[in-house]
Every structure is written in C-alpha cells, then in structure tokens.
MDTraj code that builds the backbone (N, CA, C; nanometers):
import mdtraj as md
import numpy as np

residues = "UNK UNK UNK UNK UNK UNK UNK UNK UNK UNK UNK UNK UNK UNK UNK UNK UNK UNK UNK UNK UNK UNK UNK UNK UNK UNK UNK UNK UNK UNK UNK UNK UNK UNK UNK UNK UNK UNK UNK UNK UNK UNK UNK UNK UNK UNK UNK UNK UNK UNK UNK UNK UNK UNK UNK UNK UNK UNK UNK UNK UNK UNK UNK UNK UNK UNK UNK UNK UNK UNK UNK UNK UNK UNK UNK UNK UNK UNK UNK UNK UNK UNK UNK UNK UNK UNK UNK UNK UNK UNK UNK UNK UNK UNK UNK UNK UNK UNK UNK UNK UNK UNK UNK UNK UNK UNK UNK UNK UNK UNK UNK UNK UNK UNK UNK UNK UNK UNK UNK UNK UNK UNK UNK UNK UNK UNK UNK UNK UNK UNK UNK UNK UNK".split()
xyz = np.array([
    [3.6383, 10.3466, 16.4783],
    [3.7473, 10.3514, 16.5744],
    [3.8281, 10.2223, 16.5664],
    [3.9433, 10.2207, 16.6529],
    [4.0385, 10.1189, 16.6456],
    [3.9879, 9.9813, 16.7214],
    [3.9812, 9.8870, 16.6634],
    [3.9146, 9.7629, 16.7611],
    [4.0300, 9.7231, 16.8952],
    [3.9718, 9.7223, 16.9792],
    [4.0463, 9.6632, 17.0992],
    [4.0597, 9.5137, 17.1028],
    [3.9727, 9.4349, 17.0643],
    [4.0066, 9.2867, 17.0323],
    [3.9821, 9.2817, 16.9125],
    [4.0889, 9.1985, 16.8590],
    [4.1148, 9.1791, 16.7137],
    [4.0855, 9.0295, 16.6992],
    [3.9904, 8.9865, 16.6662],
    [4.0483, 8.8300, 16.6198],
    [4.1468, 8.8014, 16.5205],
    [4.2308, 8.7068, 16.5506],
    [4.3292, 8.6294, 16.4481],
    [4.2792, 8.5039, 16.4663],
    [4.3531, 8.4319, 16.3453],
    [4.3332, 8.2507, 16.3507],
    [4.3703, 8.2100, 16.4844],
    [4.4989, 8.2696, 16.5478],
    [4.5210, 8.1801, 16.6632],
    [4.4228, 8.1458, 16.7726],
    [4.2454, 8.2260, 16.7421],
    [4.1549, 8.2229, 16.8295],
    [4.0472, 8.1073, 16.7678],
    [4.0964, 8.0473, 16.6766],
    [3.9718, 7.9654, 16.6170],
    [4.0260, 7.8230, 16.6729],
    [3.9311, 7.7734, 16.6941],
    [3.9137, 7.6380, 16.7804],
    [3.8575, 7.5270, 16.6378],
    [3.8580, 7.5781, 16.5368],
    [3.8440, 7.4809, 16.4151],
    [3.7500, 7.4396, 16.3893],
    [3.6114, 7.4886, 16.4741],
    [3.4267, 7.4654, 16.4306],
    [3.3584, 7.6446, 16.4059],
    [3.3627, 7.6032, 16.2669],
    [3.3199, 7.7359, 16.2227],
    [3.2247, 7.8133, 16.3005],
    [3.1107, 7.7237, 16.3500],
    [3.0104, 7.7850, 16.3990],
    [3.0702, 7.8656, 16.5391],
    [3.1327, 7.7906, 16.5896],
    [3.1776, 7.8386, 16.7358],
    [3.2717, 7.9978, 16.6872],
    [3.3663, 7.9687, 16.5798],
    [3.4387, 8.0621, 16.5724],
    [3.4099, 8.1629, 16.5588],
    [3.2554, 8.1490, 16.4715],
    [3.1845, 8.2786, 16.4247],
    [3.1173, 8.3215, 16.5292],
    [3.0474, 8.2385, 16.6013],
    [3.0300, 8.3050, 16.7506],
    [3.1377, 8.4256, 16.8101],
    [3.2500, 8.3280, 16.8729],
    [3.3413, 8.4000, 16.8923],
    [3.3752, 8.5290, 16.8224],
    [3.3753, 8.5592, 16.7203],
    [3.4116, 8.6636, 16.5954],
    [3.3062, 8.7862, 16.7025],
    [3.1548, 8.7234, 16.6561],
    [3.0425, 8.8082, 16.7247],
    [3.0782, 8.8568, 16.8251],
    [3.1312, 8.7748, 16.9686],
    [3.1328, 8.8455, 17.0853],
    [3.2875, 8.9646, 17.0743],
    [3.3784, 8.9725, 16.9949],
    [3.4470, 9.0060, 16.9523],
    [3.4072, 9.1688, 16.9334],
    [3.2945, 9.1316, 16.8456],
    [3.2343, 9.2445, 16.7754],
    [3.1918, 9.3505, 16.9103],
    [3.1260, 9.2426, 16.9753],
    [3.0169, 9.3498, 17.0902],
    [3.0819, 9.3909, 17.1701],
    [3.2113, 9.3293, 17.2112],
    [3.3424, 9.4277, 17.2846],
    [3.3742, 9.5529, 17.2308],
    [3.3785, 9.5034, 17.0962],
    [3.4835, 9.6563, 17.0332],
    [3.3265, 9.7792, 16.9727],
    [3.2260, 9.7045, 16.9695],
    [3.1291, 9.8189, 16.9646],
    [3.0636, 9.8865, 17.1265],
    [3.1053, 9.8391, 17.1743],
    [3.1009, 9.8909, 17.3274],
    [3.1934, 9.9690, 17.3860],
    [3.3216, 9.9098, 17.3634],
    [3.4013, 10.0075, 17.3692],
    [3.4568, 10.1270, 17.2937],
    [3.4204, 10.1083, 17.1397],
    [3.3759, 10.2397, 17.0737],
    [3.2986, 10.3231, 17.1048],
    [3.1626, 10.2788, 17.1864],
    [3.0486, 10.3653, 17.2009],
    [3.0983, 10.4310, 17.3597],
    [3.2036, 10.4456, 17.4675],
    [3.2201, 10.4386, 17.5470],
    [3.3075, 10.5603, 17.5304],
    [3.4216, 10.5037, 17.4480],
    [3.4855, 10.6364, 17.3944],
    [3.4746, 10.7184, 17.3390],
    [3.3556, 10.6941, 17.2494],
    [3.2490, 10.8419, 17.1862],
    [3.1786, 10.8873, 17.2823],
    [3.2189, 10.8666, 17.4103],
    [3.1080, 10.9019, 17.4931],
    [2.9703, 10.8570, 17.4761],
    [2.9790, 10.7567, 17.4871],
    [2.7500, 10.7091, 17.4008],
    [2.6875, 10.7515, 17.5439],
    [2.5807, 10.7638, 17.4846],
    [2.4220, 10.8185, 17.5320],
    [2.4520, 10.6501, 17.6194],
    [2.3849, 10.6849, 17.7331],
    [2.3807, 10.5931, 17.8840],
    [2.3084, 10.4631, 17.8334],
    [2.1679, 10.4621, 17.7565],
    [2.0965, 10.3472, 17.7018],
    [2.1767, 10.3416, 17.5713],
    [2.2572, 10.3384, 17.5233],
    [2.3306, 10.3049, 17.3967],
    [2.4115, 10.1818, 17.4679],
    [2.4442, 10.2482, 17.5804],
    [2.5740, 10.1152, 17.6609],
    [2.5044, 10.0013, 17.6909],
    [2.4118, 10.0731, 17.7707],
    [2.3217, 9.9724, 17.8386],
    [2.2688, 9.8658, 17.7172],
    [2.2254, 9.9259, 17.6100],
    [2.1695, 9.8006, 17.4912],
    [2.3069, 9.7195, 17.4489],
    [2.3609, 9.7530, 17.4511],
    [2.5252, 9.7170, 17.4244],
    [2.5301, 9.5812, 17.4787],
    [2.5547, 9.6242, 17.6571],
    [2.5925, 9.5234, 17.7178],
    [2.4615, 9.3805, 17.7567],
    [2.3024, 9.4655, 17.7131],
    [2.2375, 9.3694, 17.7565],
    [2.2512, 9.2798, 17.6513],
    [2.2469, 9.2956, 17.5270],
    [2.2700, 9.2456, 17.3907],
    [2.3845, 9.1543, 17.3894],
    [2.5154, 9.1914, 17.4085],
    [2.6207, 9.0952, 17.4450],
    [2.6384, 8.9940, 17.5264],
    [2.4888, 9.0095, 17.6842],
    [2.5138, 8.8977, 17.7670],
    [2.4562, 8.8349, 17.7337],
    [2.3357, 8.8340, 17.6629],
    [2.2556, 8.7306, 17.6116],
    [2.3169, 8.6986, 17.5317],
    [2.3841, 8.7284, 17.4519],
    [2.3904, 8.6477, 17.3257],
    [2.5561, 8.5779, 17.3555],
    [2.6105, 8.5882, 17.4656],
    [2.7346, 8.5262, 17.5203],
    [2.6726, 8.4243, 17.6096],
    [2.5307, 8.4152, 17.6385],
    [2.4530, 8.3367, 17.6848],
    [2.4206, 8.2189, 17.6399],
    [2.3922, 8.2631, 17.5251],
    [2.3183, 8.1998, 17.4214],
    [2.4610, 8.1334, 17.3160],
    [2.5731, 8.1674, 17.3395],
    [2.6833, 8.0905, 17.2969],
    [2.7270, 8.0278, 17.3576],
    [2.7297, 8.0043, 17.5342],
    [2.7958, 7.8863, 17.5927],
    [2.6677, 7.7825, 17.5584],
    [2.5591, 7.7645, 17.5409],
    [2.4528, 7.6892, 17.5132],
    [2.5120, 7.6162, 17.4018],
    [2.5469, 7.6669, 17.2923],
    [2.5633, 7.5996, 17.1923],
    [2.7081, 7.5696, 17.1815],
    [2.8198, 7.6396, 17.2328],
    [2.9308, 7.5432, 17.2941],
    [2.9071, 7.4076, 17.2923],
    [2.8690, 7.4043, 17.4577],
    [2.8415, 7.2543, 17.5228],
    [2.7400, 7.1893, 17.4735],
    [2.6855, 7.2218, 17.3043],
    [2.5902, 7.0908, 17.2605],
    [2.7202, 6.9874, 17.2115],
    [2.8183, 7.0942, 17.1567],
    [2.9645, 7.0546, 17.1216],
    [3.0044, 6.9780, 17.2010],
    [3.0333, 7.0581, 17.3391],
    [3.1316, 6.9669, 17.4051],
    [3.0918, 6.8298, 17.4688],
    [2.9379, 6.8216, 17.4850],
    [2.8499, 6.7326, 17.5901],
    [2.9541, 6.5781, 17.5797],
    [2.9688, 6.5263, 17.6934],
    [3.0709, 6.3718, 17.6367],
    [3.1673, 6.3610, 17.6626],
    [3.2441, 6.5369, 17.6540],
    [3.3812, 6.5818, 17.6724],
    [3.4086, 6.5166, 17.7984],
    [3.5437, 6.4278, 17.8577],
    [3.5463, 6.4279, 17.9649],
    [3.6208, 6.5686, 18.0538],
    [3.5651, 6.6564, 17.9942],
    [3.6252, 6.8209, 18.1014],
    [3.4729, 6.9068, 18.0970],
    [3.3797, 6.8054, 18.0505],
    [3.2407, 6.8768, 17.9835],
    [3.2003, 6.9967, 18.1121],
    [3.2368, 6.8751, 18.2210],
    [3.1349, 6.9267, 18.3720],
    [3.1977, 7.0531, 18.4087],
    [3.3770, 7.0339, 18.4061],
    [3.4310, 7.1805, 18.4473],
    [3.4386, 7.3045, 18.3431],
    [3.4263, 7.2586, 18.2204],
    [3.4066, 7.3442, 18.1604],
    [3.2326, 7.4342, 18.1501],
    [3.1570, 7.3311, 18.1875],
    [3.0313, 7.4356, 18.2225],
    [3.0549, 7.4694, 18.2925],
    [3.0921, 7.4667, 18.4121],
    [3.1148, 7.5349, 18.5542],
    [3.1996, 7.6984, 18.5340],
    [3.2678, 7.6981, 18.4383],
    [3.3489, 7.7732, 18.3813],
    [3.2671, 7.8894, 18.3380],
    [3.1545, 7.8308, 18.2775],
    [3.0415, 7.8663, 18.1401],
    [2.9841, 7.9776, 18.2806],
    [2.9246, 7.8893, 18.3784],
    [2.7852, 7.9374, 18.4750],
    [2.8864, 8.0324, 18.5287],
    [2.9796, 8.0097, 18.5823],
    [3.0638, 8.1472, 18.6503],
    [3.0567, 8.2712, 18.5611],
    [3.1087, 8.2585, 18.4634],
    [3.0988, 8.3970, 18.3638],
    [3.0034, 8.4433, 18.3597],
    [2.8834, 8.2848, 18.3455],
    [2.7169, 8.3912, 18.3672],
    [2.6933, 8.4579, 18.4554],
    [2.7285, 8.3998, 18.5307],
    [2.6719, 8.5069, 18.7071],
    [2.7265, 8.6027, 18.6850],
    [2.8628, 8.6151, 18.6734],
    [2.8762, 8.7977, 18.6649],
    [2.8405, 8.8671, 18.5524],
    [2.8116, 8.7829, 18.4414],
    [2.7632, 8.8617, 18.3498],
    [2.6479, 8.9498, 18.3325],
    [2.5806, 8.8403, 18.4090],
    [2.4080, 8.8852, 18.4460],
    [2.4120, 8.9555, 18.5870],
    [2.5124, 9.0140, 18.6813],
    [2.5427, 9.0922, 18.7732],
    [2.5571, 9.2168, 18.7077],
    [2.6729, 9.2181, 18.6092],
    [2.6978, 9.3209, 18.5545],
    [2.5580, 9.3761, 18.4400],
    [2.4559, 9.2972, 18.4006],
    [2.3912, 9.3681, 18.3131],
    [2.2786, 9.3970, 18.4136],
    [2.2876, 9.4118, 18.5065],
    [2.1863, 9.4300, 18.5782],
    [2.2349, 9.5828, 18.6749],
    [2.3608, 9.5841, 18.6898],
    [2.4563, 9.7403, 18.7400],
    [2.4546, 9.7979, 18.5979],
    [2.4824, 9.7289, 18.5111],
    [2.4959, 9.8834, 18.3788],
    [2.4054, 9.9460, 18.3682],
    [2.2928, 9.9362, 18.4337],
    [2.1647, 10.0557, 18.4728],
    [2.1995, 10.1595, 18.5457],
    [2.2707, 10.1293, 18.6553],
    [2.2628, 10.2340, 18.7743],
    [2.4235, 10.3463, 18.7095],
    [2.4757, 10.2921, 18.6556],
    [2.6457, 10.3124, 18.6003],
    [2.7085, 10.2701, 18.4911],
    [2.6847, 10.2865, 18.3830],
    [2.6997, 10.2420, 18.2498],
    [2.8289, 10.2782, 18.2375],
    [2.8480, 10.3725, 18.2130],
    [3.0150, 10.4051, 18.1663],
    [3.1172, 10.3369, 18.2370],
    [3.0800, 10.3243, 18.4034],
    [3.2258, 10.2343, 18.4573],
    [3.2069, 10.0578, 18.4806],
    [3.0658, 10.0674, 18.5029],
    [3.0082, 9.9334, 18.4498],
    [3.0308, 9.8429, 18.3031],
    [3.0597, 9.9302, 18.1740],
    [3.1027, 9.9364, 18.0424],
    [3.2401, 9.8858, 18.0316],
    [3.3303, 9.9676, 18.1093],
    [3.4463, 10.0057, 18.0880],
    [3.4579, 9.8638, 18.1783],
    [3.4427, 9.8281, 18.2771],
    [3.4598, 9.6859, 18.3546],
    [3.4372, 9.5855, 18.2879],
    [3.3453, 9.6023, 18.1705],
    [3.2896, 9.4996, 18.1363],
    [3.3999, 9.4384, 17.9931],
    [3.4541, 9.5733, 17.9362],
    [3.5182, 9.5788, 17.8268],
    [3.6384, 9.4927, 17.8728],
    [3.7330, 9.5484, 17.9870],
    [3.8477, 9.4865, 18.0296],
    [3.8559, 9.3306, 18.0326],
    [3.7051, 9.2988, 18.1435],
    [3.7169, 9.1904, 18.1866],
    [3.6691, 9.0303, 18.1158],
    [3.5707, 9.1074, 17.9880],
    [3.5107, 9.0448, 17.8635],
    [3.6666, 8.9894, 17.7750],
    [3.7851, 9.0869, 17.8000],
    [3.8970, 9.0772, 17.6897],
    [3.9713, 8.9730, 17.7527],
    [3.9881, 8.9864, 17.9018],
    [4.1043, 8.9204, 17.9802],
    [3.9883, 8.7676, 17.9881],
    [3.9360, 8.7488, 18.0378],
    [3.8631, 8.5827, 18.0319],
    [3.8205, 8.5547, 17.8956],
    [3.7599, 8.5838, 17.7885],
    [3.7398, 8.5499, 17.6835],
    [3.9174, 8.4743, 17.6123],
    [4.0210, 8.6169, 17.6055],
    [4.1466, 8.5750, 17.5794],
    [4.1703, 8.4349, 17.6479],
    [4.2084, 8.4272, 17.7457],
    [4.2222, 8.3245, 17.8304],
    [4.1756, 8.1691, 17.8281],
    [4.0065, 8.2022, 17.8309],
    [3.9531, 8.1003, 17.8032],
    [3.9378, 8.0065, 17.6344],
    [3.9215, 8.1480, 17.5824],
    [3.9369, 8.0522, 17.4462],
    [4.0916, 7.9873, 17.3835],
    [4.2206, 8.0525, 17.4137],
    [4.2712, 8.0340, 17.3699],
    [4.3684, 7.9133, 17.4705],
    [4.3309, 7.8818, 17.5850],
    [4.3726, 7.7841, 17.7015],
    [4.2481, 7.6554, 17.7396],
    [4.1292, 7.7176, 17.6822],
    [4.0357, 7.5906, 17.7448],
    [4.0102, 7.5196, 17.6341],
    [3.9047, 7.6479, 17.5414],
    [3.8099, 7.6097, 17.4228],
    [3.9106, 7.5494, 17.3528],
    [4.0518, 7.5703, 17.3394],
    [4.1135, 7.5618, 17.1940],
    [4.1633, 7.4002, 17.2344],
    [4.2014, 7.3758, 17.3351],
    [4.2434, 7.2192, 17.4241],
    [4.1056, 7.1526, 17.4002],
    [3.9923, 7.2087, 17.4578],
    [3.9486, 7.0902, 17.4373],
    [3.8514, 7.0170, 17.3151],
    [3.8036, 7.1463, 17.2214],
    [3.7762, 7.1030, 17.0331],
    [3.9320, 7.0514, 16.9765],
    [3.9974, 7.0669, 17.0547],
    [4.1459, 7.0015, 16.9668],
    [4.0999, 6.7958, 17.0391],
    [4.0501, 6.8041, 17.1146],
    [4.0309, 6.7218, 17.1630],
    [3.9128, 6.5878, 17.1112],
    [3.8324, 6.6931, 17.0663],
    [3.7166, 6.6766, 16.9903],
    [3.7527, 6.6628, 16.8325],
    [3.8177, 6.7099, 16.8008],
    [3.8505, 6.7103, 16.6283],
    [3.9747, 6.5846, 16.6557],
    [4.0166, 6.5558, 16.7445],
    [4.1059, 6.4205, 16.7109],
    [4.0257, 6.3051, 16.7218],
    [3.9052, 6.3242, 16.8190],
    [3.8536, 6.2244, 16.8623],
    [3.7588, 6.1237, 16.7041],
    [3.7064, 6.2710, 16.6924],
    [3.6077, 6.2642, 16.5592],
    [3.6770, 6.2271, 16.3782],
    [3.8477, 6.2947, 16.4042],
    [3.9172, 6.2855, 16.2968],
    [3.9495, 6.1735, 16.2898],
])
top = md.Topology()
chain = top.add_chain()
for i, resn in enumerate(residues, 1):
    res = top.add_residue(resn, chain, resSeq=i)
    for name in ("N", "CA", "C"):
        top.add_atom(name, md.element.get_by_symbol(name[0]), res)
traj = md.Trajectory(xyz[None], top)
C-alpha cells in the first residue's frame, strides 16, 4: 500500500544512527496503517502498536545519550516523557479498541513526530554538529 509518512532528507538531523531510527518509526506508522486499512486481525494492530512504543521508547533513550550536555537537554526530555505517557496510555487502550485506538495512534504518531523532528531534533543536532564541527 501507499506509505502515509514518507521520509525525505529534510527529516534527517545528520546522525545516521538517529536517522535510521527515525526511518524505523516511519516504518511502524505506515505498517500500521496499512494493516488498518486491510482491515488486520485485532492482535495484528495490537503487535503493531506494542512493537512501535517500545521501540519509540527505546529511541528517545538513545537520542538523549546524544543530546546529554545539550543546554535544551532537560526540555527536550520532558518532551521525550510526555510522548511516553501517552504512548504507553495508548498501548495499553489498543487492547480494548484497536482499530480507533490504531487510527489515533497513526494521526497523532505523524503530527508530533513531523513536528518534533523537523522543529526540535533538527535545531538542536544542528546544534550539536556545530558544536563538535
């Protein structure tokens, strides 16, 4: 099916590792929202989205080994733990309601991810690659 988030360059923040992260969570949007519009089987979503919060979990972790020092380090975790909480809200409802739980998750994964990477992450590794350059 057609990907709903596309990465382009204008989303790379210039540390491969992060980008390829990014690429990943990319991925688990548009295979979620493929499986949503094929109609998927209820535990298809559900592995979907538990799979994506962890491992969007497990990417602000290795973010901020990056950013640690940053002087925006503190608000940008704060940034990090907010997304967690609802993330781990929402993987904890895609049990009871997968499909509109899914479909919430798809929207709102596109609109803060967009946002954040291309207004926070990208300011402040630009910040980091001058510092270091």
């Amino acid at each position: 099916m057609e990907s709903v988030f596309v990465w382009t360059e204008d989303y790379s923040v210039g540390v491969e590792d992060i980008d390829d992260q990014h690429k990943k969570i990319f991925q688990f949007i548009n295979e979620l929202s493929d499986c949503l519009a094929g109609g998927g089987e209820k535990q298809a979503v559900e592995d979907i989205v538990m799979q994506m919060v962890d491992y969007v979990v497990y990417h602000f972790r290795t973010e901020e080994k990056y950013l640690f020092g940053h002087p925006d380090f503190a608000s940008h975790r704060r940034q990090h733990n907010d997304f967690s909480q609802k993330a781990l809200a929402c993987q904890e409802s895609v049990i009871e309601d997968p499909e509109v739980v899914g479909r919430e998750a798809v929207a709102f994964l596109q609109s803060w991810l967009n946002d954040h990477i291309l207004y926070v992450d990208k300011r402040i590794f630009a910040d980091l690659m001058k510092d270091t350059g």
